[in-house]
C-alpha positions as CSV (number, residue, x, y, z in Angstrom):
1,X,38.4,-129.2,59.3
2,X,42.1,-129.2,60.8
3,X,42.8,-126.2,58.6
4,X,40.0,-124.1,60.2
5,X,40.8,-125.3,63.7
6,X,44.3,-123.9,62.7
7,X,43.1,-120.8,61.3
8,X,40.5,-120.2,64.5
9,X,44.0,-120.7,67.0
10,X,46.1,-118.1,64.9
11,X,43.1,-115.6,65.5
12,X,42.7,-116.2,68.8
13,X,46.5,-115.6,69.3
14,X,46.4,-112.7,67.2
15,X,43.6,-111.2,69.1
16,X,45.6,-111.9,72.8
17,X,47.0,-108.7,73.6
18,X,50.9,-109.2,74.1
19,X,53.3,-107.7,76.9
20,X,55.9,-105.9,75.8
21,X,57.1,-106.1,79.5
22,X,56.3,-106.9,82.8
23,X,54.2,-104.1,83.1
24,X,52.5,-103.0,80.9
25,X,50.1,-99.2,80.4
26,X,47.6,-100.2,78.5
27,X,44.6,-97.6,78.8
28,X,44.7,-94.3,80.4
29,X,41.8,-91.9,81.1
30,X,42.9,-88.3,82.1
31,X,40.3,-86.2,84.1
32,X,40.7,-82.3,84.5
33,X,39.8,-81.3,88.3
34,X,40.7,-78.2,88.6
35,X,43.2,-75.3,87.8
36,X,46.0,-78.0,86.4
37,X,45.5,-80.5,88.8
38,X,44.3,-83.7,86.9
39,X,43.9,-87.2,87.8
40,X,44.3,-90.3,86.0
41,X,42.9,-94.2,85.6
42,X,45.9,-96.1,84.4
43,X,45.3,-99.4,83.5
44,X,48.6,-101.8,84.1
45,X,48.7,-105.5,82.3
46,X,51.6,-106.9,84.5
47,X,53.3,-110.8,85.0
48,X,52.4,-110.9,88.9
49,X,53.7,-113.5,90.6
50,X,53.6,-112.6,94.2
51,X,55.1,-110.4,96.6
52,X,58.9,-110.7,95.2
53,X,57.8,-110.3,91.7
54,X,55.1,-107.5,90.7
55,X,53.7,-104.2,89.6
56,X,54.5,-101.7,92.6
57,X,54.1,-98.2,91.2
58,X,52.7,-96.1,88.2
59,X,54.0,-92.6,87.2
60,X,52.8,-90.0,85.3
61,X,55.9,-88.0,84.0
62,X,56.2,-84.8,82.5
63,X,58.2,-84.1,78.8
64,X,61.4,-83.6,80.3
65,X,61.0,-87.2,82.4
66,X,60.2,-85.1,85.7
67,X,58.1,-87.3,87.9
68,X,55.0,-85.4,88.0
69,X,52.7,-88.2,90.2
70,X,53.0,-91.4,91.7
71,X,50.7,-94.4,92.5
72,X,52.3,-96.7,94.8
73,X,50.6,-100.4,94.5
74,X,50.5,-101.9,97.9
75,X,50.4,-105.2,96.7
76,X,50.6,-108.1,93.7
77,X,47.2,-108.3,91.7
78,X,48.2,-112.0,90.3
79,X,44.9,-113.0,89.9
80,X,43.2,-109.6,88.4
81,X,44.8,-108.9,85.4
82,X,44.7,-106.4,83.8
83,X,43.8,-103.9,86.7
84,X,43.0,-100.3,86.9
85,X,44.5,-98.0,89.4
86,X,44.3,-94.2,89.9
87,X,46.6,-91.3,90.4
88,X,44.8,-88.7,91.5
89,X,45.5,-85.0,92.1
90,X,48.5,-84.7,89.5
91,X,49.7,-81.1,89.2
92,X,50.7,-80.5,85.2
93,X,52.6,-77.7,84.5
94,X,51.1,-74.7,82.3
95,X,52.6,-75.5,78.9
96,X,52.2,-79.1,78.9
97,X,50.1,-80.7,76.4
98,X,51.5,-84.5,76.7
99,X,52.3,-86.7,79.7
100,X,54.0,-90.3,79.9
101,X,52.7,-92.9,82.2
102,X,54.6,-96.0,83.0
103,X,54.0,-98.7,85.3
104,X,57.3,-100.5,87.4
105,X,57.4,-103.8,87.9
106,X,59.7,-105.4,91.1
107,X,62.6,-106.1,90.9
108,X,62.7,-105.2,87.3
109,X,62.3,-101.8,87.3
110,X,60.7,-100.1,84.3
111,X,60.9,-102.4,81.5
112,X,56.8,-102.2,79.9
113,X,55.1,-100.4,77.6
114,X,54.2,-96.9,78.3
115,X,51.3,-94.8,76.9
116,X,51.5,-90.6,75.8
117,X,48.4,-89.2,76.7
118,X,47.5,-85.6,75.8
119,X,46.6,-83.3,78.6
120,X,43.0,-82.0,78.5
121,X,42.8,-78.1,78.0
């Protein structure tokens, strides 16, 4: 009986997504609007604990590290985690196939995992 109560805790800690980070990408959905402009639903598993310690920005960079959008987070989201924010009307450039989107956390700075997502055609 202890052994599967052990067993049942290692797979529930298994299953527990870890942070790499503070914050964390952890989804991303890319829509095409129009010509290249594209917007994205980045989803952000961060360690909020308040205003002097939290997720304030996601970027979407191009292959060169260009910052190619920018979601600034006007506040902690300690108690909805993970969340989902947007960036919205992000200009690609032609040639592009693959963007980086990252997620800083204050005072930190950019310390989480990031996600490549392909660009739609």
């Amino acid at each position: 009986m202890i052994r599967l109560a052990g067993l049942a805790l290692i797979g529930l800690l298994a299953a527990a997504p870890a942070l790499a980070g503070e914050a964390d990408v952890t989804d991303v959905k890319v829509a095409h609007r129009s010509g290249r402009i594209f917007d994205f639903d980045v989803t952000v598993r961060s360690r909020d604990t308040g205003w002097e310690r939290y997720a304030d920005r996601i970027e979407v960079l191009g292959p060169d590290g260009t910052v190619l959008g920018t979601r600034v987070l006007e506040h902690p989201h300690e108690d909805e985690q993970p969340f989902t924010r947007d960036v919205y009307g992000v200009t690609i450039p032609g040639g592009v196939a693959e963007v980086t989107v990252r997620a800083h956390f204050k005072p930190v700075g950019f310390d989480g995992a990031v996600l490549k997502v392909a660009v739609p055609r």
